[in-house]
The first five atom37 places (N, CA, C, CB, O) and aatype in JSON, in Angstrom:
{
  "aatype": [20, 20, 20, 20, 20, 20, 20, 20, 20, 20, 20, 20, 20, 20, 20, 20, 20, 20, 20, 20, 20, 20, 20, 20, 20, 20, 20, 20, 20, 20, 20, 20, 20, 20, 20, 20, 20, 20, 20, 20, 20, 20, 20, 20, 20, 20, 20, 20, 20, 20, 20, 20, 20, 20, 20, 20, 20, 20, 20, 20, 20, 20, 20, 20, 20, 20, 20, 20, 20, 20, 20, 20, 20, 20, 20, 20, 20, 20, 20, 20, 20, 20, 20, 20, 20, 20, 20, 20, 20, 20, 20, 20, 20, 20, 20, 20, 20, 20, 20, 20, 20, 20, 20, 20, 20, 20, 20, 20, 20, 20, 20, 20, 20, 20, 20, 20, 20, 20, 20, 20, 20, 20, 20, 20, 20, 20, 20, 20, 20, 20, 20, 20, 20, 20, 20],
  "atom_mask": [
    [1, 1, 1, 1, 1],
    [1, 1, 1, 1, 1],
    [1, 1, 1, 1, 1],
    [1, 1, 1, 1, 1],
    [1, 1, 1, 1, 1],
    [1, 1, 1, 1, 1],
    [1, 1, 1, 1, 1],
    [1, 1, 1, 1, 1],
    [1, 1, 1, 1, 1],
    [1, 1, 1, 1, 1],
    [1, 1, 1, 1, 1],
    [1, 1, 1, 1, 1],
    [1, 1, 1, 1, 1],
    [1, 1, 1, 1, 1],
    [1, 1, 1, 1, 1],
    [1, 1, 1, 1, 1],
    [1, 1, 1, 1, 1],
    [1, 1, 1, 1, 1],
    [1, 1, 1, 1, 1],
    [1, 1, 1, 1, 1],
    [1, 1, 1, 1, 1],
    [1, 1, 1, 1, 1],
    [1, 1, 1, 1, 1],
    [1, 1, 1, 1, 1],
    [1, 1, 1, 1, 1],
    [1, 1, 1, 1, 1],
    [1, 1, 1, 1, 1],
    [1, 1, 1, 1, 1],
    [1, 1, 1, 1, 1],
    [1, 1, 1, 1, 1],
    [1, 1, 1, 1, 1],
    [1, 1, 1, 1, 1],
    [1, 1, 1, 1, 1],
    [1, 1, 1, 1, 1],
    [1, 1, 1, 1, 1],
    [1, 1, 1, 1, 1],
    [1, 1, 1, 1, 1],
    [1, 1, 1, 1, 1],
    [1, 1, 1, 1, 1],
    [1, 1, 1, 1, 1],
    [1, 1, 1, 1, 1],
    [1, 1, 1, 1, 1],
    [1, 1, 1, 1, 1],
    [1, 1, 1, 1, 1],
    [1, 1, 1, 1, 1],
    [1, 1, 1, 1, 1],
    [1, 1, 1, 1, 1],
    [1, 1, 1, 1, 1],
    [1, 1, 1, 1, 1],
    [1, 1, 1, 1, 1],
    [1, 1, 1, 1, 1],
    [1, 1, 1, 1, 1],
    [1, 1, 1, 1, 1],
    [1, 1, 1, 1, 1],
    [1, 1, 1, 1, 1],
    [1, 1, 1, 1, 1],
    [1, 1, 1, 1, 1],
    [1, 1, 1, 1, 1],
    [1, 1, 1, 1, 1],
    [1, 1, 1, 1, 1],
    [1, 1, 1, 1, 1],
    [1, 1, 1, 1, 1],
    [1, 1, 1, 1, 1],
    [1, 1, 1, 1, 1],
    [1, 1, 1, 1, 1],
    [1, 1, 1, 1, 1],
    [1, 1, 1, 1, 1],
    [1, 1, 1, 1, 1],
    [1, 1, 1, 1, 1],
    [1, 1, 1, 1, 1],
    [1, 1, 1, 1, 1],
    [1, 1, 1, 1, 1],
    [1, 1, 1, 1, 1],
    [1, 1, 1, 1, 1],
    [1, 1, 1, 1, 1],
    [1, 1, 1, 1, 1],
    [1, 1, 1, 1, 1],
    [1, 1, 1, 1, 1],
    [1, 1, 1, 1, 1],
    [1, 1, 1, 1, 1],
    [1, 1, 1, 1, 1],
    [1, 1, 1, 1, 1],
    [1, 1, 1, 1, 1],
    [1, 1, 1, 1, 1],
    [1, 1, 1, 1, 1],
    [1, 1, 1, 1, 1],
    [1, 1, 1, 1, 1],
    [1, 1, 1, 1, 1],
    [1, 1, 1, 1, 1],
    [1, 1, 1, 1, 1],
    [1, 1, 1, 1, 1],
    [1, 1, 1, 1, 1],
    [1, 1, 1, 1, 1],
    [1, 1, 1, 1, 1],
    [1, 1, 1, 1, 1],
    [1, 1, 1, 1, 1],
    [1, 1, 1, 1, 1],
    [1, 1, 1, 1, 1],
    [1, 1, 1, 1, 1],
    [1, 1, 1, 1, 1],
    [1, 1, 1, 1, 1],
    [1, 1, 1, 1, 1],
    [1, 1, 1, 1, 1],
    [1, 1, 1, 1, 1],
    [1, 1, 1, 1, 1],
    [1, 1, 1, 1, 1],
    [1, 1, 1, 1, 1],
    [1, 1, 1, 1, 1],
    [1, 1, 1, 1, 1],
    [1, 1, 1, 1, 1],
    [1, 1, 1, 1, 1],
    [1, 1, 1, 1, 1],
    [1, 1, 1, 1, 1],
    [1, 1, 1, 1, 1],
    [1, 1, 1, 1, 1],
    [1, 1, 1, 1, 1],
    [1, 1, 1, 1, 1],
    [1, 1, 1, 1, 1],
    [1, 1, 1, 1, 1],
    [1, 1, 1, 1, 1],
    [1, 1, 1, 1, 1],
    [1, 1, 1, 1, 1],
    [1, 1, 1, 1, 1],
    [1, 1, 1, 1, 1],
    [1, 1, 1, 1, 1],
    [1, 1, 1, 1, 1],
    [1, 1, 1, 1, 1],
    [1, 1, 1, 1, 1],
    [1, 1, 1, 1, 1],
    [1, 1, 1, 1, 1],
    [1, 1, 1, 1, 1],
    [1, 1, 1, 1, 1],
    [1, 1, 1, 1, 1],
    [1, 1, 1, 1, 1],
    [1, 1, 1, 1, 1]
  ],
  "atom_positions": [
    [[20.08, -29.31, 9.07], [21.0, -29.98, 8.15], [21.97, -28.95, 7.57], [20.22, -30.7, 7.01], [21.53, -27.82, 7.35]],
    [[23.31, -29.24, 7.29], [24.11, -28.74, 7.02], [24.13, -28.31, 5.28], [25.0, -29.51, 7.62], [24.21, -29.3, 4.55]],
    [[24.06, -27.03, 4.61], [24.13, -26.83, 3.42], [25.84, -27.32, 3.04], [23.64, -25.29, 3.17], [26.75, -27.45, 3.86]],
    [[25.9, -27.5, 1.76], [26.93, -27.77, 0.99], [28.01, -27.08, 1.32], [26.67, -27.62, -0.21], [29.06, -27.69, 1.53]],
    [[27.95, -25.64, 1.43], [28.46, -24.58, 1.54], [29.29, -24.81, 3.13], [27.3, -23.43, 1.33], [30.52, -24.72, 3.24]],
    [[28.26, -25.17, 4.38], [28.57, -25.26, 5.42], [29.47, -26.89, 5.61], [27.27, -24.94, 6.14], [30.31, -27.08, 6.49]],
    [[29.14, -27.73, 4.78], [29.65, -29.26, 4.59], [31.3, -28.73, 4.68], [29.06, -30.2, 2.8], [32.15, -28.88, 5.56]],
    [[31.33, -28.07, 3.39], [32.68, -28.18, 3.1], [33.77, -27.13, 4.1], [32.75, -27.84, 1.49], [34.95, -27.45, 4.21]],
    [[33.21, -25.87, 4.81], [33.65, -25.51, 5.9], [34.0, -26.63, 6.97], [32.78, -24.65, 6.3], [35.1, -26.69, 7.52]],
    [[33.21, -27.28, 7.15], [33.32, -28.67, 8.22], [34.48, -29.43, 7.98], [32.09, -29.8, 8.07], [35.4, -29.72, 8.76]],
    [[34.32, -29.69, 6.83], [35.59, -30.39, 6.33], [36.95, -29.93, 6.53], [35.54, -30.48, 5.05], [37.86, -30.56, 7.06]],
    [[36.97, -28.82, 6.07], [38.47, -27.93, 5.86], [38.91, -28.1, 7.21], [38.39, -26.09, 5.38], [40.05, -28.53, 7.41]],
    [[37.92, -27.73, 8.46], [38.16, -27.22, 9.62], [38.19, -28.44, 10.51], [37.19, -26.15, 9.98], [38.7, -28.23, 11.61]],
    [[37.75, -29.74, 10.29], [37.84, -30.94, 11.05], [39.21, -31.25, 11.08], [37.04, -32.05, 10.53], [40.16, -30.84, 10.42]],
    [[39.13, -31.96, 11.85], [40.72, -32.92, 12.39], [40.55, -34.05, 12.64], [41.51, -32.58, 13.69], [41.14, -34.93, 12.03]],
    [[39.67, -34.3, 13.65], [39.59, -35.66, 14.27], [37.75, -36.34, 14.18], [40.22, -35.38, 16.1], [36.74, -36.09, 14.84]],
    [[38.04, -37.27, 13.03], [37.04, -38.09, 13.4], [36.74, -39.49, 13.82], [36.52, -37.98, 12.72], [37.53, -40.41, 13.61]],
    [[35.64, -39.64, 14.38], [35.18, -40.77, 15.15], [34.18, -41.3, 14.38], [34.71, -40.46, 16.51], [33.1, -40.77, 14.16]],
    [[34.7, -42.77, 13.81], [33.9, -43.49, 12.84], [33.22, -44.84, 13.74], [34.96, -43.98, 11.45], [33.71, -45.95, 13.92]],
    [[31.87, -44.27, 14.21], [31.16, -45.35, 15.02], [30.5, -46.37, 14.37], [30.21, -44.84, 15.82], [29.47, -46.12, 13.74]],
    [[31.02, -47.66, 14.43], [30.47, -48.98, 13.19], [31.83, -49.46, 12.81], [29.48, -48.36, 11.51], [31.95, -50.64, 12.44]],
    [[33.14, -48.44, 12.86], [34.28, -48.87, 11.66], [34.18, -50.65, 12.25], [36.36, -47.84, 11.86], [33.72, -51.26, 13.21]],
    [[34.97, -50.93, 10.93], [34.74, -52.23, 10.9], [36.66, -52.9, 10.46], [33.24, -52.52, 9.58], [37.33, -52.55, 9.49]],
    [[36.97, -53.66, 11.29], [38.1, -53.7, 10.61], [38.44, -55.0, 9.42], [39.04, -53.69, 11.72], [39.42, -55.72, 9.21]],
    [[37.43, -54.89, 8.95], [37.37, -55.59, 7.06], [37.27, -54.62, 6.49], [36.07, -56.6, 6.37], [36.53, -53.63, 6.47]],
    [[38.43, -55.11, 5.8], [39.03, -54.11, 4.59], [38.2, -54.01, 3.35], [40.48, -54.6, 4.06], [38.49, -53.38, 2.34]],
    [[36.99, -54.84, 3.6], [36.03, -55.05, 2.29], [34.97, -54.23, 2.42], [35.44, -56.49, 2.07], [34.37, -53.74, 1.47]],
    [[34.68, -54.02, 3.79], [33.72, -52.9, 4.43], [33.39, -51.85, 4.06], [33.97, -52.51, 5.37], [34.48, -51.29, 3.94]],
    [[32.42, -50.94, 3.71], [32.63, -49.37, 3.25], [32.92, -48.39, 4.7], [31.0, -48.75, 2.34], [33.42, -47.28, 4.52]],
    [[32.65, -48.74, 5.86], [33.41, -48.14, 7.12], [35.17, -48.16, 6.78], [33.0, -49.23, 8.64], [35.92, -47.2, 6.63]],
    [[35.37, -49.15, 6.74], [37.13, -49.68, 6.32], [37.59, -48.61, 5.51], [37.38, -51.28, 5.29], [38.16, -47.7, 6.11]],
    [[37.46, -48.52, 4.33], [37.23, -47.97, 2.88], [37.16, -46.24, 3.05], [35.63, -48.67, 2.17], [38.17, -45.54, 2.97]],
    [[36.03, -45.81, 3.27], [36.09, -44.31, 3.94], [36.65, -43.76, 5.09], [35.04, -43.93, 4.17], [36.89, -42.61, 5.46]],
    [[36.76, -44.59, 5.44], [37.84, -44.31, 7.42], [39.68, -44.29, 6.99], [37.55, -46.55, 9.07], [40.62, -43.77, 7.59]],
    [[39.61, -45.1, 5.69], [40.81, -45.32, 5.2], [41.3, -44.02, 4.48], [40.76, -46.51, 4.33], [42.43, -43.54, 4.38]],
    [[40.23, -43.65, 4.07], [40.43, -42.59, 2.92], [40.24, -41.22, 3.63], [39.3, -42.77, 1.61], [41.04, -40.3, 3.44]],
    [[39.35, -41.13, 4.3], [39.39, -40.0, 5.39], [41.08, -39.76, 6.02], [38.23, -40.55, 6.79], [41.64, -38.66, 6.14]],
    [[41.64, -41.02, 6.33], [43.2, -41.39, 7.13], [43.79, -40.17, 6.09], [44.11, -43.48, 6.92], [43.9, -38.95, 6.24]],
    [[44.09, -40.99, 5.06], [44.74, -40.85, 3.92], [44.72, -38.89, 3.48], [43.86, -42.0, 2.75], [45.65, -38.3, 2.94]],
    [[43.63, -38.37, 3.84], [43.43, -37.15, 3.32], [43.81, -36.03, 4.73], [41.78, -37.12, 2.67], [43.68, -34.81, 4.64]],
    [[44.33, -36.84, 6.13], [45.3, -36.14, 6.66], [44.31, -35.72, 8.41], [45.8, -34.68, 5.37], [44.52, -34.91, 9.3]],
    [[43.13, -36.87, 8.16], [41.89, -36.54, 9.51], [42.97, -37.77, 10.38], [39.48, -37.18, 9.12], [43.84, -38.5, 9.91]],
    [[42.54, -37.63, 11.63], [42.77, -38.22, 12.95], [41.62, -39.5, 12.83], [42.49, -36.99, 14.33], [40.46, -39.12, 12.96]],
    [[41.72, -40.24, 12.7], [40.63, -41.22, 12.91], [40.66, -41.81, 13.82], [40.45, -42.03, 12.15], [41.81, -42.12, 14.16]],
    [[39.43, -42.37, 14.79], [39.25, -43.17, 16.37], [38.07, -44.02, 15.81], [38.74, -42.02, 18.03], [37.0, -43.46, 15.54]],
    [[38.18, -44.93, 15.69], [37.4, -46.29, 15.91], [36.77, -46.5, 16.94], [38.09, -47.35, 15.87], [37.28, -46.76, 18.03]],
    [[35.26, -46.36, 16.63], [34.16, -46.7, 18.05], [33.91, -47.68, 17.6], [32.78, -45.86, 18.54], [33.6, -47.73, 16.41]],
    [[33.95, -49.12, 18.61], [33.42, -50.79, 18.02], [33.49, -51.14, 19.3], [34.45, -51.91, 16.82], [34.58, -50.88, 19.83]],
    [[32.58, -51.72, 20.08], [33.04, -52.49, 21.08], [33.68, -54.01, 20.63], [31.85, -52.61, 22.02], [34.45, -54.65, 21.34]],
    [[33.35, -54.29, 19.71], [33.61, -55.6, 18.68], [34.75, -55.68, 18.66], [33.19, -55.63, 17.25], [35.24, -56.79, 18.85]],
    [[35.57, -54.61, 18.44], [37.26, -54.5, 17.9], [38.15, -54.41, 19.14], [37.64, -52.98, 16.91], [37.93, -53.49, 19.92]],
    [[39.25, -55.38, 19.42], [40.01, -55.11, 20.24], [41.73, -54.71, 19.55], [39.8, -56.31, 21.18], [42.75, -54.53, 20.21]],
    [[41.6, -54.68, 18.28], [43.03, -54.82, 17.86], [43.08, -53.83, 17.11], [43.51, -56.05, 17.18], [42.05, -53.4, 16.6]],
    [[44.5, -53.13, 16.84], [43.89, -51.91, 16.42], [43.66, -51.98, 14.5], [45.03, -50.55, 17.02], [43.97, -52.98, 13.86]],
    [[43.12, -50.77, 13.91], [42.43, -50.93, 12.79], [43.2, -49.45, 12.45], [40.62, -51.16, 12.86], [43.58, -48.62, 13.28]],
    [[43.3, -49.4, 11.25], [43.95, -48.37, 10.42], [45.58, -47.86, 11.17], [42.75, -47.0, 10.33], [46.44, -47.21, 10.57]],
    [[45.66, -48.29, 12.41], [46.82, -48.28, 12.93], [46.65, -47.34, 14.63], [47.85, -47.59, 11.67], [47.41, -46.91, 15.49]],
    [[45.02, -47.38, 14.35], [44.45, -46.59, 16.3], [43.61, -47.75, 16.77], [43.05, -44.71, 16.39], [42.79, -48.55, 16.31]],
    [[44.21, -47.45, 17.95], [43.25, -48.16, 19.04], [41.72, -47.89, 19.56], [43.92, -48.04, 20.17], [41.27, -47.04, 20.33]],
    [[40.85, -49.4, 18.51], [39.72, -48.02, 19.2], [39.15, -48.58, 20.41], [38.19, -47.52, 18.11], [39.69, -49.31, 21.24]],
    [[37.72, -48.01, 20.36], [36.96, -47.53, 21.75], [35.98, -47.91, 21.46], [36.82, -46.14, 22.25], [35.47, -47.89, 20.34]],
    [[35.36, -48.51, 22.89], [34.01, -48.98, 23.04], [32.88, -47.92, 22.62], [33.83, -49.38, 24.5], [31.93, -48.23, 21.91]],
    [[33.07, -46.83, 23.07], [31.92, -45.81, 22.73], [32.42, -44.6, 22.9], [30.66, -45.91, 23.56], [33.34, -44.32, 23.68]],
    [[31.77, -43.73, 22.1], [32.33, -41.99, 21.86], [32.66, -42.02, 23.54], [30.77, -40.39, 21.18], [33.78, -41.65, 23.9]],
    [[31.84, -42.4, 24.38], [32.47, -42.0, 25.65], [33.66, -41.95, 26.24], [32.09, -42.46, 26.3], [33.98, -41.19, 27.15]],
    [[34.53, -43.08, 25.53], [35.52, -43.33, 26.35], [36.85, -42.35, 25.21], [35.67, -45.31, 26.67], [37.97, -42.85, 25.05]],
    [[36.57, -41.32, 24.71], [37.14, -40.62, 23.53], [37.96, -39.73, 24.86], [35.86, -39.71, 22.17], [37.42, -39.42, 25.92]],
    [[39.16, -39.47, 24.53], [39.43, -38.35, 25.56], [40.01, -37.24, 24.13], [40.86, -38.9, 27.11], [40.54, -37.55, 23.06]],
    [[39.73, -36.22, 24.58], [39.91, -34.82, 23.23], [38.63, -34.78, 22.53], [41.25, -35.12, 21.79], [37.64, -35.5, 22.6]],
    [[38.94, -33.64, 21.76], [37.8, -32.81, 21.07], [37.88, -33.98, 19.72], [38.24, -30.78, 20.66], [38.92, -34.47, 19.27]],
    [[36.53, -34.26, 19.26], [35.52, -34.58, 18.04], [35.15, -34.01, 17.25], [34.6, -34.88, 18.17], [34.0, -33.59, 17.41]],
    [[35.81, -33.7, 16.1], [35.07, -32.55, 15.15], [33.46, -33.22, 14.56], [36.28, -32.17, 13.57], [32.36, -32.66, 14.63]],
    [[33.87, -34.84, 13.89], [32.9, -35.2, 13.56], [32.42, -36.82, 13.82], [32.96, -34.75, 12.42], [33.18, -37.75, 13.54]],
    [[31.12, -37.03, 14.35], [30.96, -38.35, 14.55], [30.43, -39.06, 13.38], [30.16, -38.55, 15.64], [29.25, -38.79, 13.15]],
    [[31.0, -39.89, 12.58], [30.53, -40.15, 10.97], [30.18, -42.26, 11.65], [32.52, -39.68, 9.18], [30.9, -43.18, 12.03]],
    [[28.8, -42.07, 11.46], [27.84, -43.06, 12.16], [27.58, -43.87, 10.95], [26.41, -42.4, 12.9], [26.88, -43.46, 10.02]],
    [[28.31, -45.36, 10.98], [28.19, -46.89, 10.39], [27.22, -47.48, 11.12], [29.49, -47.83, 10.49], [27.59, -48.6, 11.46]],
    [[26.2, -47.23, 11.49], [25.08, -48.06, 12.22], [23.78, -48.0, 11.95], [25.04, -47.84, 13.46], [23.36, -46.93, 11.5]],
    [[22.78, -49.23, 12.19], [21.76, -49.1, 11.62], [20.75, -47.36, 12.06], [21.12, -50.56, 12.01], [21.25, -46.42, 12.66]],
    [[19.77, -47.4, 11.7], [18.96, -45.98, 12.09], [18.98, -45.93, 13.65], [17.2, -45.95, 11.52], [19.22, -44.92, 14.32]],
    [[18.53, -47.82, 14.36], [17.83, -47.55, 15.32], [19.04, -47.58, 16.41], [16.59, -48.51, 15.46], [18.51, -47.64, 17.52]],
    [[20.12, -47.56, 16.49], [21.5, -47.3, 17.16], [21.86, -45.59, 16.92], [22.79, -48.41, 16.36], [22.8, -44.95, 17.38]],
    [[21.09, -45.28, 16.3], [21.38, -43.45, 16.2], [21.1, -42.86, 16.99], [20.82, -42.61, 15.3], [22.1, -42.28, 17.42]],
    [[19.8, -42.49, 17.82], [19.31, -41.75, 19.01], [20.54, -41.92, 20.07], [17.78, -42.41, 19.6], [21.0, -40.89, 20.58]],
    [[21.21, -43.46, 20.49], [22.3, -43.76, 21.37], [23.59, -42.41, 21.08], [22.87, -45.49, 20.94], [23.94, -41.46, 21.78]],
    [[23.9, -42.76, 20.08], [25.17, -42.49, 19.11], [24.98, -41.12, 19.33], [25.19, -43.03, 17.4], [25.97, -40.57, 19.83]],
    [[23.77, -40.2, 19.04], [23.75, -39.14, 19.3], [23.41, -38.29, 20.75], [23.15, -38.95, 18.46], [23.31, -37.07, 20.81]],
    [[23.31, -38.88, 21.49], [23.04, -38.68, 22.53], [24.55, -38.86, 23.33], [21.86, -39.52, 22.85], [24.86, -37.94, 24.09]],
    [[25.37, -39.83, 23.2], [26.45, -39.9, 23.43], [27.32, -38.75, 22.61], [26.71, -41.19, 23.24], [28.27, -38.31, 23.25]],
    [[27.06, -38.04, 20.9], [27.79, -37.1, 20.56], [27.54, -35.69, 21.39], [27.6, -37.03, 19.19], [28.41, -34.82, 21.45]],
    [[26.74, -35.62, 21.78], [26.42, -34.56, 22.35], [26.91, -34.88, 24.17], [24.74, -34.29, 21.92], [27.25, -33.94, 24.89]],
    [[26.88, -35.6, 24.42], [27.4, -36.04, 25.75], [29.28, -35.33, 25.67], [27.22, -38.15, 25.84], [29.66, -34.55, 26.55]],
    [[30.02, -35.67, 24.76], [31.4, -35.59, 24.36], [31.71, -34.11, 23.72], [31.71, -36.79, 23.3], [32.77, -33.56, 23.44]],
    [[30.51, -33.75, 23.61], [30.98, -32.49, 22.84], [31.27, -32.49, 21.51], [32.06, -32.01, 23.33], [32.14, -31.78, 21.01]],
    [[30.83, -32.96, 21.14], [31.57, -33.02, 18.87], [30.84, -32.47, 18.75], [31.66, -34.35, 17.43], [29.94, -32.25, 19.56]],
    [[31.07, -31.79, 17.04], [31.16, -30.78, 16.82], [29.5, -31.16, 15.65], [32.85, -30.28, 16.38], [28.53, -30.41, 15.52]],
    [[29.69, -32.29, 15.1], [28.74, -32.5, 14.34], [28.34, -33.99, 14.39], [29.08, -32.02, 13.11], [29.03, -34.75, 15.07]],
    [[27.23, -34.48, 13.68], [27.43, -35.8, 13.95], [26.93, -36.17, 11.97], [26.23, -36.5, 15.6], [26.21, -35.46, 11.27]],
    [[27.51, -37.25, 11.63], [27.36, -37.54, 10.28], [26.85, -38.81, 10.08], [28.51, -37.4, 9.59], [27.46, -39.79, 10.49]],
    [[25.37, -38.92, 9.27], [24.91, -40.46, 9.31], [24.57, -40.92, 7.69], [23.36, -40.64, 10.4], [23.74, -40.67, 6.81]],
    [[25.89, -41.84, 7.93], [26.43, -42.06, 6.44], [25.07, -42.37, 4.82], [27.55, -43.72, 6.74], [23.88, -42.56, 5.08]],
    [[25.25, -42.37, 4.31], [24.59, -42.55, 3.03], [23.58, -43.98, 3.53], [25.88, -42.81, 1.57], [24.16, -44.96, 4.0]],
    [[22.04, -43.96, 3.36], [21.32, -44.38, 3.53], [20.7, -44.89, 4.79], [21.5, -44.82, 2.86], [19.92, -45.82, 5.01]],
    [[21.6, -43.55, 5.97], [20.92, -43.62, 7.14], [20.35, -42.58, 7.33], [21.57, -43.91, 8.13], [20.92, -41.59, 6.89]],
    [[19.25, -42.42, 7.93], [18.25, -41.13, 8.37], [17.46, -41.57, 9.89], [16.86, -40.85, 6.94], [17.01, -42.7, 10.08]],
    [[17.38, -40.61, 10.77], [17.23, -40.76, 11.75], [16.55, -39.44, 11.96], [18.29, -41.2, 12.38], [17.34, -38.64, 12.47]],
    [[15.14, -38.84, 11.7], [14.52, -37.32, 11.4], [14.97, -37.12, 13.29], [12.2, -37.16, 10.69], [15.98, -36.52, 13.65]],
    [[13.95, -37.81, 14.31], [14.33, -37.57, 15.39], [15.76, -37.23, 16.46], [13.84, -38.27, 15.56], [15.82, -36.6, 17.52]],
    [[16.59, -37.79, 15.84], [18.32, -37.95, 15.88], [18.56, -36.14, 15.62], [19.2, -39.29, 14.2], [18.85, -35.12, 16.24]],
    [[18.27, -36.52, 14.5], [18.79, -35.25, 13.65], [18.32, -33.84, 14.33], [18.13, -35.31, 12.02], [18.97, -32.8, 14.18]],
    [[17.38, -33.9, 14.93], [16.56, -32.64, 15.44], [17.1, -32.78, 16.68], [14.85, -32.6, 15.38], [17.71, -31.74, 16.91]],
    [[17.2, -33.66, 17.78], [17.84, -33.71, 18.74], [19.07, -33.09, 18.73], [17.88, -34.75, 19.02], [19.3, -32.11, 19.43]],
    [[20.08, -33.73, 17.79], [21.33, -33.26, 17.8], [21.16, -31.33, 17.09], [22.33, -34.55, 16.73], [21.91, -30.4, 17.4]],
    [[20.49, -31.3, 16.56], [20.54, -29.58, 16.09], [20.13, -28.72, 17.17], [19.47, -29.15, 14.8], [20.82, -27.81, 17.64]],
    [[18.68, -29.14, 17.63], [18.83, -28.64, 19.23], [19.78, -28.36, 20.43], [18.33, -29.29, 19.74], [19.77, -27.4, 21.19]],
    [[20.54, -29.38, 20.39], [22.33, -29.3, 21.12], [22.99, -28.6, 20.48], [23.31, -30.58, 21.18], [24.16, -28.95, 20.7]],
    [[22.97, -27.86, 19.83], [24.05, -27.01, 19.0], [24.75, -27.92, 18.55], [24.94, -25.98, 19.69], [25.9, -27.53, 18.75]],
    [[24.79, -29.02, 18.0], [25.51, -30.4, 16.78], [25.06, -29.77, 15.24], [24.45, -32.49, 17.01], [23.93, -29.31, 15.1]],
    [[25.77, -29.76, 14.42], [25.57, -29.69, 13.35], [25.32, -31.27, 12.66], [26.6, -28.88, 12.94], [25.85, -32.25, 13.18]],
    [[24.33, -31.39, 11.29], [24.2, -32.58, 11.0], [23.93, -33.03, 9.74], [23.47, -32.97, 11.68], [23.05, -32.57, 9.01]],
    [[24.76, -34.04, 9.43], [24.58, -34.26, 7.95], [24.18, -36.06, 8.24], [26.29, -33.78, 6.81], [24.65, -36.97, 8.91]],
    [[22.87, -35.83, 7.17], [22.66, -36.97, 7.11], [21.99, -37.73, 5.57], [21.92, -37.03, 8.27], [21.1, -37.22, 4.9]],
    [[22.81, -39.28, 5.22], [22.45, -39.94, 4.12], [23.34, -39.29, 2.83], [20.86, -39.82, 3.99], [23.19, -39.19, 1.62]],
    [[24.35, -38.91, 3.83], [25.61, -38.97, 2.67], [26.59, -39.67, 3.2], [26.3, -37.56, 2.2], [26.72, -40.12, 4.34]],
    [[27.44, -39.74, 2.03], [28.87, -40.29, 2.32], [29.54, -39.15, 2.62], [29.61, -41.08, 1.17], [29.18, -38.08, 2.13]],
    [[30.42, -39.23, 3.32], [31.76, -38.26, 3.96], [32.89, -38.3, 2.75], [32.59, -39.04, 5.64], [33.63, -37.34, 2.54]],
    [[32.94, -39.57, 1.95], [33.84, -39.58, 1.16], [33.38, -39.37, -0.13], [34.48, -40.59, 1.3], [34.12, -38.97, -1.03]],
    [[32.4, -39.57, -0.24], [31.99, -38.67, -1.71], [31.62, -37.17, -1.64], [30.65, -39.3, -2.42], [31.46, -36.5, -2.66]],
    [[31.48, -36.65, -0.31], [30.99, -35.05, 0.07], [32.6, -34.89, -0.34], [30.26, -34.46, 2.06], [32.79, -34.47, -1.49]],
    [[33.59, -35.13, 0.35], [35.05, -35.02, 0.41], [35.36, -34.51, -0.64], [35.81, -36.14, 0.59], [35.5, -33.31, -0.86]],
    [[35.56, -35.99, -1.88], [35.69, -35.69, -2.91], [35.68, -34.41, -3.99], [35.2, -36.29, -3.02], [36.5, -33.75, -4.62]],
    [[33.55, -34.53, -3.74], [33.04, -33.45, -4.43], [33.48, -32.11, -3.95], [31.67, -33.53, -4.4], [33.52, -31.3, -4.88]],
    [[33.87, -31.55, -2.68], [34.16, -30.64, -2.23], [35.04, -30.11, -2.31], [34.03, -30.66, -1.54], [35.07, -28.94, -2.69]],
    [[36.24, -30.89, -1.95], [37.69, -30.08, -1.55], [38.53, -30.59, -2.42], [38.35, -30.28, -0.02], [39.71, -30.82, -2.14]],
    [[37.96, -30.83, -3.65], [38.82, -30.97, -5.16], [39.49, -29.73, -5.91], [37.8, -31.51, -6.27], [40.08, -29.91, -6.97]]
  ]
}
């Protein structure tokens, strides 16, 4: 797991993230942090097979797979048991870390992906780490 210290390096140094779950309801907390992530100057790609139209103003994608370019971070809207996939596919693509938002935990996920050289934060928000961080 990623210390605070190392969080906010991640941050500074990301560009492009891949929000797997985004949802394109604007009432959503995927919507909401994917929005605000936009807003603070990240690349955002929408993984949904659900979504065909685009959302925040990108076209997304069925699965990290079909991502062409580098992933700094995969920030994961899905239940626990869609994580092992999700990470197995981040590490398939090469990203850089994988992030499983505030009240997801996945211990097995998590050790998998650190084993791959993935860095990993998990059962936070991206947008309250944000916040707290790079204020």
């Amino acid at each position: 797991m990623l210390s605070q210290a190392e969080i906010k390096a991640l941050l500074t140094r990301a560009r492009t993230i891949a929000v797997v779950g985004l949802s394109d309801d604007q009432e959503r907390s995927s919507y909401g942090v994917a929005a605000m992530l936009q807003a603070e100057g990240y690349t955002i790609i929408p993984v949904n097979p659900n979504l065909s139209g685009p959302v925040l103003g990108q076209q997304p994608v069925a699965s990290l797979r079909d991502i062409e370019g580098h992933v700094d971070i995969v920030d994961i809207f899905r239940r626990p048991e869609h994580v092992p996939q999700i990470v197995e596919d981040a590490i398939a693509i090469g990203a850089d870390t994988v992030w499983m938002q505030l009240g997801i935990v996945h211990e097995q996920a998590a050790q998998r992906a650190e084993a791959a050289g993935l860095g990993v934060v998990m059962d936070k928000c991206i947008a309250v780490m944000h916040r707290l961080l790079m204020r």
